[in-house]
N, C-alpha and C positions, 0 to 999 in steps of 0.2 A: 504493500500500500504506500510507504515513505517513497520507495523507487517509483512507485506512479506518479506521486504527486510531483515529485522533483523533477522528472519528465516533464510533467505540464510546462511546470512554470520556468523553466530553462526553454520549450521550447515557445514560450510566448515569450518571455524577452528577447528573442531570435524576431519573433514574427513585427515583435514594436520595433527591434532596430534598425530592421528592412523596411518598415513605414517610414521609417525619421529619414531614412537617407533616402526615398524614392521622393521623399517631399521638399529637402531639401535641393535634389536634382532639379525637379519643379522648380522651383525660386529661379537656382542658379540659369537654369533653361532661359524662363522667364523674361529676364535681367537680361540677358543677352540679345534676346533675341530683339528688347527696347532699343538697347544700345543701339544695336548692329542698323535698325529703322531708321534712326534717327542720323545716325552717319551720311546713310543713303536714303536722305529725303528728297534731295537734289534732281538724281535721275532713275526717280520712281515711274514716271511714266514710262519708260525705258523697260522698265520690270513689268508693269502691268503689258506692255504692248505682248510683251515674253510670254507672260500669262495668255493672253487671247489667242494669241498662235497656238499654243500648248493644247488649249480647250478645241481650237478647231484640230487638230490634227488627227485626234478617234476621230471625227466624223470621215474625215478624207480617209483614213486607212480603213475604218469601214466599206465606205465606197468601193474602194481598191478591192478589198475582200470580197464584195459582193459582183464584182466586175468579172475578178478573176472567177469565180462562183460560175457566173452565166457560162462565160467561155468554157469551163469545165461541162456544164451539162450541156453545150450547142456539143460539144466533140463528145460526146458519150450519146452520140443516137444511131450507133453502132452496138454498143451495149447492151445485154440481154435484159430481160425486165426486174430480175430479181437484183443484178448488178444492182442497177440504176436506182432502185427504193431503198438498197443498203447505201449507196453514194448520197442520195436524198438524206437520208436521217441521219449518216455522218456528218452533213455540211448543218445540219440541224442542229445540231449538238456543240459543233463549231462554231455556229451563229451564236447561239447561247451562250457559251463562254464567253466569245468575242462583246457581246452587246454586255454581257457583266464587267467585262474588264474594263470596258469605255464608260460605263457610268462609272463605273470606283473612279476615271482619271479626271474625267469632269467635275466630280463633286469635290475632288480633294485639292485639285485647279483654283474652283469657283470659292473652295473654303480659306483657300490663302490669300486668296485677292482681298475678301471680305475681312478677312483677320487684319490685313495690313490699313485701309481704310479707315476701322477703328480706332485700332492706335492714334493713326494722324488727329482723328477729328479731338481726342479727348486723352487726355490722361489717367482719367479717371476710370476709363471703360478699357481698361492696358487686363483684365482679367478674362476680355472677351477671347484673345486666342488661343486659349490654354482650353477655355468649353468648346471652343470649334474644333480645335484638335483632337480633341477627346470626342466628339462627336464625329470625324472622321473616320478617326481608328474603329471606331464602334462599329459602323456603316461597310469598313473595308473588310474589319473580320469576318462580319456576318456575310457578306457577298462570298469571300474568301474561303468561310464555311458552308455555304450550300454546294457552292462548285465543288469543293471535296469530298461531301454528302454524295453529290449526285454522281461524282466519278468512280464512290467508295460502293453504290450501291451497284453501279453499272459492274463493276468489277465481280462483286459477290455473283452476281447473274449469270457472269461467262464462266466463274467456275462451279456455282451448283447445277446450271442449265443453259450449257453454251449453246444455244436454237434460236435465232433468227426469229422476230415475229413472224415473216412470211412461210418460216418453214414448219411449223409449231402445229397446223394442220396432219401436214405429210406427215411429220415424226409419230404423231400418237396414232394417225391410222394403222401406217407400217409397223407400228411396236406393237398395235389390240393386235394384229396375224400373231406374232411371236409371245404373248402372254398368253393366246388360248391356243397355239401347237403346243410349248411347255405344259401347259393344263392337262391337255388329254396326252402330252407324254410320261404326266407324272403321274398319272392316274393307273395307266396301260403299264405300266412299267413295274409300281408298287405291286399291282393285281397278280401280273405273271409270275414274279417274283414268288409272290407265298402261294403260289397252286405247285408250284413247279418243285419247290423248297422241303414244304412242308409234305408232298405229296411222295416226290421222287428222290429227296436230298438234293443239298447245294452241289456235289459231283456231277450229278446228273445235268449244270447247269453248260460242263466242260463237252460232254457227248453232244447235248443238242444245237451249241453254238457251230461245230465240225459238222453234223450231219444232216443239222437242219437248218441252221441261219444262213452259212455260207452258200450253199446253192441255192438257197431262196433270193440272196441278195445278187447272186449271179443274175439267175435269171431275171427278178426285175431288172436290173442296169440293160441286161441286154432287151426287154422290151421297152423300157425306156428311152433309149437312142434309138431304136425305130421309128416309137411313137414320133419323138423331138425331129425327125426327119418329113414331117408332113403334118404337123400339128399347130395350128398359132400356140403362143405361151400360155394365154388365157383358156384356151383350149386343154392344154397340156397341164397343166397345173388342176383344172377341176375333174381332168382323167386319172390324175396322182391321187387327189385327196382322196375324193371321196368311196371309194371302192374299200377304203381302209378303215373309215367307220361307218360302211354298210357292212362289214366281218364284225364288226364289235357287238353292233346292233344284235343281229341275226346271233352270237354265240349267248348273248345273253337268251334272247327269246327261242332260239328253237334247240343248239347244241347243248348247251349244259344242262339245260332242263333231262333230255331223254339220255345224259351219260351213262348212264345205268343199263340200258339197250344197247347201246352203242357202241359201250366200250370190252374189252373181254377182262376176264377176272384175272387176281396177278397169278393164282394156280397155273390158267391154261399159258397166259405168255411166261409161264418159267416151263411147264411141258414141252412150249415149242421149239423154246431154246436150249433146250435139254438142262436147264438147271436145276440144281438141288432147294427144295422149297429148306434146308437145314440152314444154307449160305446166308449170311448177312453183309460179306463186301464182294467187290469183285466189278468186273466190266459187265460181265452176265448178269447180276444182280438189279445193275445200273438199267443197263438196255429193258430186260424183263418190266420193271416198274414205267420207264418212258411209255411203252405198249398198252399195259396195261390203263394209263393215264395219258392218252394220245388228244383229248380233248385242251386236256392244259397244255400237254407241249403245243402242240396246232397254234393256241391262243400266245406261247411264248414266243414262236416263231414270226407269227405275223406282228406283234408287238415291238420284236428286238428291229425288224427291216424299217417299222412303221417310225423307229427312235432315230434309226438314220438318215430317212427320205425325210422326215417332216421340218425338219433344221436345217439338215443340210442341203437340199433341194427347194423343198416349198416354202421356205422362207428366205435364206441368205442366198441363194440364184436368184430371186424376186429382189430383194432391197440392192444386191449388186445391179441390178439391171437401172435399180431409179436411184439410185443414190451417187453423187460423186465423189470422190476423188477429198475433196475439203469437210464435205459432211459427213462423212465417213468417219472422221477424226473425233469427230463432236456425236453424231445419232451412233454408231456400234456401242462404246461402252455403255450409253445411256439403254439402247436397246437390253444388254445384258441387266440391267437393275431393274428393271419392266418387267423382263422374263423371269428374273428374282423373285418377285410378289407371286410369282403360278404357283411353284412349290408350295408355298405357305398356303396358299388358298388350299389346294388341293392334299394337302394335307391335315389339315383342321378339318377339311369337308371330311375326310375320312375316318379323323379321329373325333370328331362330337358329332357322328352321324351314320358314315355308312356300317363302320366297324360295330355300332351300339346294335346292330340287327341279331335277329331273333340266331339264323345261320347263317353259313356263308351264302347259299345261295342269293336270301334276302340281300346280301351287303352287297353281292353282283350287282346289282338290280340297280341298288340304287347309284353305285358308280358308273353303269350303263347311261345313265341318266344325262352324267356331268359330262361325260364323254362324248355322245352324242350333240349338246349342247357347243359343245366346244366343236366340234365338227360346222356345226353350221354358222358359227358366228366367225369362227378360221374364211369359212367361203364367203359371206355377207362384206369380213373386212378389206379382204383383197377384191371385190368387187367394187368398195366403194373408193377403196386406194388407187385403183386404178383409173374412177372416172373422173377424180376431182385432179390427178396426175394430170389424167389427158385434158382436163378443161384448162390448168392452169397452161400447158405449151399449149393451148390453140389461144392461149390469149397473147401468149409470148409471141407469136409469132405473126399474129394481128398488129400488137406494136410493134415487133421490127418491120413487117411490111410496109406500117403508117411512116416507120422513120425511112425507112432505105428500101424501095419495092425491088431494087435487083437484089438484094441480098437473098431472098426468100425463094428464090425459082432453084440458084443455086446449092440451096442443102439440100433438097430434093432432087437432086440429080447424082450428090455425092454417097445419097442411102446406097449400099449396097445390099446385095440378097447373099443372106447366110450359105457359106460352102456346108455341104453335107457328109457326113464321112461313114463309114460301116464300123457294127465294133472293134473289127481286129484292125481296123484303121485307126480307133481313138487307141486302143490301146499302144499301139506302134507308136502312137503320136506322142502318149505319156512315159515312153521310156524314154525315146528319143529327146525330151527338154528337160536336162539339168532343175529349173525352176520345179516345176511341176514333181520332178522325183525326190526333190526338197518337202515340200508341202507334204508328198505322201509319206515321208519319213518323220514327220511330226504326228500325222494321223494314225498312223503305225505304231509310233513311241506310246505314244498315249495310251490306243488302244490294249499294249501289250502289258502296259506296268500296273493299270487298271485292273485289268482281269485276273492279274497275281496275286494283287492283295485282296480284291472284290469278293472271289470265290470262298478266299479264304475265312475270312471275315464273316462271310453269311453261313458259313457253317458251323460255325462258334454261335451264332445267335440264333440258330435254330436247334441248339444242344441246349440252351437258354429258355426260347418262348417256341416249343412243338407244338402249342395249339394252335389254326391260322388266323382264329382272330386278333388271339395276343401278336404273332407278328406280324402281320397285317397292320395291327395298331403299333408296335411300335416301329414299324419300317415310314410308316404316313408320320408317325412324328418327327421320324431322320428327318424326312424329306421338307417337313416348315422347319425344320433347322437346318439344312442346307440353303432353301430358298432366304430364309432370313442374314445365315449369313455371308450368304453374297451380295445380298443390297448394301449391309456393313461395307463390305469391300469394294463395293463398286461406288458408292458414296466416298469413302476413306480415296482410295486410290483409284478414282475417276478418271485423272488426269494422269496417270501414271504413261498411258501411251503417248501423252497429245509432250508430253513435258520430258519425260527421260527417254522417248524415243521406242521405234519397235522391237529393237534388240531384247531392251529391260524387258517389255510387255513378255513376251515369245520366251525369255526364259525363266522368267518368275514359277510359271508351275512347276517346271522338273526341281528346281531346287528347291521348291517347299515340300515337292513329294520325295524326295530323298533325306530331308532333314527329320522328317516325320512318319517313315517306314519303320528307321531303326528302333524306335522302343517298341513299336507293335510288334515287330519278327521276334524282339528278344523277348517280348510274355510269350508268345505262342510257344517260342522253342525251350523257354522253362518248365515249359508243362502245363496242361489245364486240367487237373484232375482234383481240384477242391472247387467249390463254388466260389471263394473268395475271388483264386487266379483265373477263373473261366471269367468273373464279371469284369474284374482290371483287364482282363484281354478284350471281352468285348467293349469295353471304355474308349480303350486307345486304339483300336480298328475302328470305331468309332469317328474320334478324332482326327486319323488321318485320312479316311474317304472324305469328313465332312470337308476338309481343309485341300485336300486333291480335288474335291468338285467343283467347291468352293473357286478357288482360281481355277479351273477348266471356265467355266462360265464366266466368270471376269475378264480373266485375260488371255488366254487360250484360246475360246471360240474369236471374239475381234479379231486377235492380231494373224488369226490362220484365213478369217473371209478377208481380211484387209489384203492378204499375199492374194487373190484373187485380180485386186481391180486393175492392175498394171497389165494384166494378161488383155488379148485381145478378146471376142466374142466366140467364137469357135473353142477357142482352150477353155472360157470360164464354164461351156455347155456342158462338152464332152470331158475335157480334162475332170474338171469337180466333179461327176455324175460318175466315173471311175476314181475319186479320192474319196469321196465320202459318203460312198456305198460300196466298194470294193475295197479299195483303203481300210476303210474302220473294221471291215469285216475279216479282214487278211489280220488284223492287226486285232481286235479278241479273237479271231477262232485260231487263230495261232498260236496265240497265249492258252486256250482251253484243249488244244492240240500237246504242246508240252506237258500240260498238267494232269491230261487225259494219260502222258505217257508213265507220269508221275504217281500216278494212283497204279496202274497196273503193278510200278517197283514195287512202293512202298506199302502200298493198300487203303490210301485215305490220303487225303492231301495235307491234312495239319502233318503229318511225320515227313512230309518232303520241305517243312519249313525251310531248312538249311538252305539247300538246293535255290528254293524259289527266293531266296532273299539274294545272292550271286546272279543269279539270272535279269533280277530287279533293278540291279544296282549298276549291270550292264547295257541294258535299254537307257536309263534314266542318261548313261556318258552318251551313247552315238546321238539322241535324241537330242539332247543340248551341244550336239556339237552340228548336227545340221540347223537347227534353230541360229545357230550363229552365221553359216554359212549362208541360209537363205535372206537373213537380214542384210549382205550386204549388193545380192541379186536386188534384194525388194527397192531399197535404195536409190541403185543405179534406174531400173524401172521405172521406178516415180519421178524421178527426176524427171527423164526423159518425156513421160506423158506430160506433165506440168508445162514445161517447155515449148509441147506442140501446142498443149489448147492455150496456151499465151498467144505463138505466132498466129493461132486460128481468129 
């Protein structure tokens, strides 16, 4: 209490001794400034003429500003329309400063003339300059202050949401597509997961990716690029979507209902494989149950293709196609915090809702629902993204006709019509370009270091919650905490690509999935045979999926569609439609290929821990070392596009 009070009052005689002398400066100011008048009373009009020039001079640089202003928009009617309203509101904001800065010089002009004046007429009135002064400074701070305000606010704007008013439409059309794909990917995904898990084991997740994702996802690519060779976009995209939740539909309503008919019992699929009904591991064991349970696989298979066509097709081929090159920089990450909020949705939906049902079948039903749902608001958004697209270039192109009528016959002449190529043409075409076998070694990386610990992990937490709705429900709660914590991260480090570059972006995941393997491998390979270390292992498999998808989705998905834009049209069709369907799929069923090989040694995948942590640790070096290599392709690339749409 004595130390506080003695605090006070030391620091109030501090506060009085800095009054005495700022007052004192006052006086001496004062004083001088009488003096110095009086000296120069002679050829004061000499001074005020000073003054008046002084006062006109913002007017004429105004002028000039506003002169040079016009001459900027007469030569800018070449310019596109979205240029020219961001040049418009720039010179608007310029004006504003500008006209703040010429009253502060006018007023502070006018207030010294007025100061000087006084003095002359009176001696008595010698107190008036020190209030007009002080009424100056008051006048210039607060000017001084809003322009700060308003430069401090514009700022916070370009980095919580750097979007253009003009673009602010497009951005949240384009982003409802990618908030309700995620929707019905997290729905379709959590589903398959516990029919498949719980039904056949997480092993059984390694056989059906090899025997049944991989040529599924073959064959789509390869009808795919048929279609794409005689299809408009808009066409081809609503041939993509919807065929994939009319299967969702229809399993709910007519397949799972009659599985009981349908399917054969695990007796007769272990007779036909000649297995021992005694056996509890094994590949025969594995395969037996898949048969027996060929409704869930059916629905995991179409799920697993549906996770790679719906993002990496029907959405980032669509926003590649309307997006450029500058917004790209600004709509991708934002897009990934957009598609952040699905998970959450669709995980609460499952956990205070579908999961509380009577059975499973009930809980189908009602995720059928959301899914479904998300199907047609997927089609309604890209339908209306596309028309206000097309409305806003046919207004673009009304005003360059108004400004410059030859310019408009001429980009119509330069459209060219898309070359068509055959499968074994695109695929020729993607070995053949360094770039592209870049890309696909990130898709690759990904997909293999993924499925290492993925598999692993789900079957720790299925030795955990064996009933499906328990994990059901707590797979749907991963999932609002994965989607929550990527909005964290995408909020946190937003900027992370636009500021430290695509290199940082592109290899931020491997290195967060490497720093965050090593305690999960080491519970796994301590042993999980108490309930203590089986719950710490699923804690920290946990952790590190949440924190590996976590950045796949932040900064992984961007910086892999961003290597896209520099390509020409032809590569971003065929090439992409072979990386992120063939790609992804080379890259888990490869990984479930290994582990596939791994069960047969070992007999279970938790005792090949060792093994899969070596193998882990190998993907994660080639993986960050073509991410470095493709970063300085992407580079050179960009540049060069930049450079031509300048000269255009």
């Amino acid at each position: 209490m004595r130390n506080s009070v003695t605090l006070y009052y030391s620091r109030r005689s501090v506060n009085e001794h800095r009054h005495q002398q700022q007052h004192q400066q006052q006086h001496r100011r004062f004083f001088f400034q009488f003096f110095f008048v009086i000296l120069l009373l002679h050829p004061l009009s000499t001074i005020a003429a000073k003054g008046s020039n002084a006062a006109a001079s913002p007017s004429s640089a105004s002028s000039s500003s506003s002169s040079s202003s016009s001459n900027m928009c007469t030569g800018s009617s070449s310019m596109t329309l979205q240029q020219r309203r961001r040049l418009s509101r720039e010179d608007k904001e310029r004006g504003s400063i500008s006209s703040a800065t010429s009253t502060l010089t006018l007023s502070t002009t006018t207030t010294t003339r007025g100061g000087g004046a006084a003095i002359i007429k009176s001696n008595t009135k010698a107190v008036t300059p020190t209030t007009t002064t002080s009424t100056t400074t008051t006048s210039s701070t607060a000017s001084s202050s809003a322009v700060a305000t308003q430069s401090w606010t514009k700022r916070m704007r370009n980095i919580l949401f750097p979007i253009y008013e003009e673009e602010t439409t497009k951005f949240f059309l384009i982003g409802s597509i990618k908030f309700f794909v995620i929707l019905a990917l997290t729905l379709t995904r959590d589903n398959k997961d516990t029919m498949v898990v719980t039904e056949c084991g997480a092993e059984a997740i390694a056989f059906l990716k090899i025997y049944g994702v991989l040529p599924s996802a073959t064959l789509f690519i390869g009808v795919y690029s048929k279609m794409s060779n005689f299809l408009e976009k808009k066409t081809l995209f609503y041939t993509t979507c919807i065929p994939f939740f009319l299967f969702f539909f229809l399993f709910d309503a007519v397949i799972y209902p009659n599985r009981a008919s349908i399917q054969p019992s695990l007796s007769t699929a272990q007779s036909i494989l000649g297995t021992s009904s005694q056996s509890t591991s094994g590949a025969s064991v594995i395969f037996a149950k898949l048969i027996a349970n060929w409704t869930s696989a059916l629905f995991y298979i179409v799920a697993e293709v549906y996770s790679s066509v719906s993002v990496g097709i029907l959405f980032w081929q669509y926003a590649n196609d309307v997006v450029s090159v500058s917004q790209a920089k600004r709509f991708y990450p934002l897009f990934a915090q957009m598609s952040g909020l699905a998970p959450i949705v669709a995980g609460q939906y499952v956990v205070r809702y579908a999961s509380r049902a009577k059975d499973f079948g009930e809980s189908l039903h009602r995720l059928t629902w959301m899914v479904t749902f998300s199907g047609v608001m997927i089609c309604l958004f890209y339908r209306w993204s596309n028309a206000y697209i097309e409305r806003m270039a046919e207004a673009e192109s009304r005003a360059d006709e108004g400004k410059n009528k030859a310019v408009q016959p001429e980009r119509k002449v330069k459209k060219k019509k898309k070359a068509k190529m055959s499968m074994a043409e695109s695929a020729k075409f993607l070995a053949s370009s360094e770039y592209l076998r870049l890309i696909a070694s990130l898709v690759v990386g990904y997909g293999l270091s993924i499925n290492f610990t993925d598999i692993m992990w789900k079957s720790i937490v299925k030795q955990q919650y064996p009933d499906p709705l328990d994990y059901q429900r707590f797979i749907s709660q991963f999932s609002s905490i994965v989607g929550l914590s990527t909005c964290i991260v995408i909020f946190v480090g937003v900027h992370a690509i636009r500021i430290l570059g695509w290199r940082i972006g592109a290899l931020t995941t491997p290195l967060v999935m490497a720093c965050l393997a090593f305690p999960f491998f080491s519970g796994v390979i301590m042993g999980l045979d108490t309930p203590r270390r089986l719950k710490i292992a699923v804690t920290l498999g946990m952790v590190q999926t949440l924190l590996a998808k976590t950045t796949k989705y932040a900064l992984f998905d961007p910086t892999t569609q961003m290597a896209y834009i520099p390509l020409d049209d032809e590569s971003k069709v065929k090439g992409k439609a072979a990386i992120e369907v063939i790609g992804s799929r080379i890259g888990k069923s490869g990984g479930s290929l290994i582990q596939q090989g791994l069960v047969l040694v070992f007999g279970n995948i938790i005792s090949a821990a060792p093994v899969l942590a070596v193998l882990y640790y190998s993907v994660l070096a080639w993986w960050a070392y073509s991410a470095n290599r493709l970063s300085e392709l992407f580079y050179a690339r960009t540049a060069m596009q930049e450079s031509k749409e300048h000269e255009e």
